[in-house]
C-alpha positions in Angstrom: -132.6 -93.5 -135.9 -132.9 -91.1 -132.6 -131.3 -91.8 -129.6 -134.7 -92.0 -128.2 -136.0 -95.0 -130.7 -132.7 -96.9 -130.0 -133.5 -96.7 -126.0 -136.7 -97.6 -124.6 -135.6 -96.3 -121.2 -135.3 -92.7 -122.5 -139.0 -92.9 -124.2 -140.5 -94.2 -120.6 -138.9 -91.2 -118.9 -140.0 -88.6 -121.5 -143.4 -90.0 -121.4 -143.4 -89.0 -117.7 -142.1 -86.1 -118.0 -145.7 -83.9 -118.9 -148.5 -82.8 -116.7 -151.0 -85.7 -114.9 -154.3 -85.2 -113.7 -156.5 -88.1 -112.9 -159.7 -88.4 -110.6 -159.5 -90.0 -107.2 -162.6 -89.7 -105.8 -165.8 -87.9 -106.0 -168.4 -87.9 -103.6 -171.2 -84.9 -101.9 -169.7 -83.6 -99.2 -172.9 -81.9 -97.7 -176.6 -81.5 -99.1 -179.9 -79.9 -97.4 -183.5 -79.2 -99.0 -185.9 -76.9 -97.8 -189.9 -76.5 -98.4 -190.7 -73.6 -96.1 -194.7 -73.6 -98.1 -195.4 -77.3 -98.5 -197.9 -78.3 -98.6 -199.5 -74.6 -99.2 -197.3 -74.6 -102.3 -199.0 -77.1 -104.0 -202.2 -75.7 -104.7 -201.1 -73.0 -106.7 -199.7 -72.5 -110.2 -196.3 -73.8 -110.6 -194.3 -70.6 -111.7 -191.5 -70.6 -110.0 -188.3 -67.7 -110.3 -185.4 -69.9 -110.0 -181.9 -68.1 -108.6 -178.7 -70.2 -109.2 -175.7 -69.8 -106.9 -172.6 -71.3 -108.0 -169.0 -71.2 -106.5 -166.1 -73.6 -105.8 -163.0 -73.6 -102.9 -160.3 -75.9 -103.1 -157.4 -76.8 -101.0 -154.5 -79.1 -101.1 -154.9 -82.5 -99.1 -150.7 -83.4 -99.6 -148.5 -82.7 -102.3 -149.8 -82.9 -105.5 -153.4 -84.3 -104.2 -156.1 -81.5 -104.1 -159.6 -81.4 -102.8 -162.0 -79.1 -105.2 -165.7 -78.4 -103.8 -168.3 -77.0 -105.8 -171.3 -75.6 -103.9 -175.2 -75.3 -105.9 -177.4 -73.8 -104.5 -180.9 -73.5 -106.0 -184.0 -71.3 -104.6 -187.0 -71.2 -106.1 -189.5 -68.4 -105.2 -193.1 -67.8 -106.1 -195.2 -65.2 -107.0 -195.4 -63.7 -103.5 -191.7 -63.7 -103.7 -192.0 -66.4 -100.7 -189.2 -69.5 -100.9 -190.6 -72.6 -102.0 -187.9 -74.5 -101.6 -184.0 -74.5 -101.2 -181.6 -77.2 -102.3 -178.0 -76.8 -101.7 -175.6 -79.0 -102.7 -171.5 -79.2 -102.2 -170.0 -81.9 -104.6 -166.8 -82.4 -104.5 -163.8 -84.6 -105.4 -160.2 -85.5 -105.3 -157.6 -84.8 -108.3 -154.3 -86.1 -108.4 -152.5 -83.3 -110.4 -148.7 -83.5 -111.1 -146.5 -81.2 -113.4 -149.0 -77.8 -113.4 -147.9 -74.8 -111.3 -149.0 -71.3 -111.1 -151.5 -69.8 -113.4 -152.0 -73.4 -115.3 -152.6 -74.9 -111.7 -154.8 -72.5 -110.2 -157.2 -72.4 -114.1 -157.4 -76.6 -113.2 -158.4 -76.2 -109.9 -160.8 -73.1 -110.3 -162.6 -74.2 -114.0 -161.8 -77.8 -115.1 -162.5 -79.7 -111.6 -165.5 -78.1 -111.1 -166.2 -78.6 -114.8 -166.1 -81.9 -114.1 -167.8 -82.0 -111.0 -170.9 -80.2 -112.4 -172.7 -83.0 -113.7 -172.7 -85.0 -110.3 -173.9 -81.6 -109.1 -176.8 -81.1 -111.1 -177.8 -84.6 -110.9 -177.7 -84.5 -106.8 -179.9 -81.0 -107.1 -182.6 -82.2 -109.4 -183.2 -85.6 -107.3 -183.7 -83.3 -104.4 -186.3 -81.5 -106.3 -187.8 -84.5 -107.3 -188.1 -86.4 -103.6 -189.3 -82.9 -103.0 -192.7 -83.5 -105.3 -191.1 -80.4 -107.6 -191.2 -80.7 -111.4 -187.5 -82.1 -112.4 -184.8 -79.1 -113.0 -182.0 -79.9 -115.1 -179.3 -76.8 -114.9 -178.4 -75.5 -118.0 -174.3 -76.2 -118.8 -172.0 -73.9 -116.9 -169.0 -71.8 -118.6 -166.7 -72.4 -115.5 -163.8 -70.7 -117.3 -165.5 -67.8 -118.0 -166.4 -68.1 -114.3 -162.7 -68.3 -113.0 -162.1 -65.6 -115.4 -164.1 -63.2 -113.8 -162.9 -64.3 -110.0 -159.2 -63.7 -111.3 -160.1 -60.2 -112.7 -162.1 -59.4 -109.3 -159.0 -60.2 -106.9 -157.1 -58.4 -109.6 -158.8 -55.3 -108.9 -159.4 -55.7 -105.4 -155.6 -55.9 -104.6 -155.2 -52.5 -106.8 
């Protein structure tokens, strides 16, 4: 048998020995809506040209405890290129996250948390739309790694 079957005190401290992440809290941090043509709006065709803006921030509350926010913000335009409406959302959350460092830490906090926060975000977006009178909008998934990608390879560049 292993030295680590014969003592149970030795599994206990390998066990937390790896990486931890849980969830704390989530919770919207800030939300507006705008309908600059209501009620003009209305009485048109509804063919809207939607723009999605996405981007997250986080920042480190005390050691090991991190606050990620993920900002939405949706405009839909008509034909006159006039805003119909705006919603904006930031939805954000607390992550306990132990054992990660460097690049690891930085892919968790720039792709997976917001990952995870995206669902509460589109759900908070399309019930704006809806107390708005709008037809519903459910947001196609997000590839928030290839998002954070792309970020890392910008600052990359823009430090060359």
């Amino acid at each position: 048998m292993s030295e680590q079957g014969d003592n149970p005190d030795l599994k206990t401290n390998n066990e937390d020995a790896g990486p931890k992440f849980a969830m704390q809290r989530i919770y919207v941090k800030d939300s507006s809506y705008e309908s600059p043509k209501s009620p003009e709006c209305f009485r048109g065709q509804w063919k809207p040209k939607v723009n999605l803006e996405i981007n997250s921030r986080h920042n480190e509350i005390e050691q090991e405890l991190y606050e990620v926010v993920l900002h939405v913000t949706v405009t839909a335009k008509n034909d006159q290129d006039e805003v119909v409406y705006l919603a904006e959302v930031q939805q954000a959350g607390i992550f306990m996250i132990k054992g990660l460092a460097g690049d690891t830490l930085l892919q968790t906090l720039g792709a997976f948390c917001p990952n995870v926060l995206f669902p509460y975000a589109r759900e908070a977006v399309d019930s704006l739309v809806l107390k708005g009178s709008f037809p519903a909008l459910m947001l196609a998934p997000v590839n928030f790694d290839a998002i954070y990608e792309h970020s890392k390879k910008q600052r990359k560049e823009s430090q060359h």
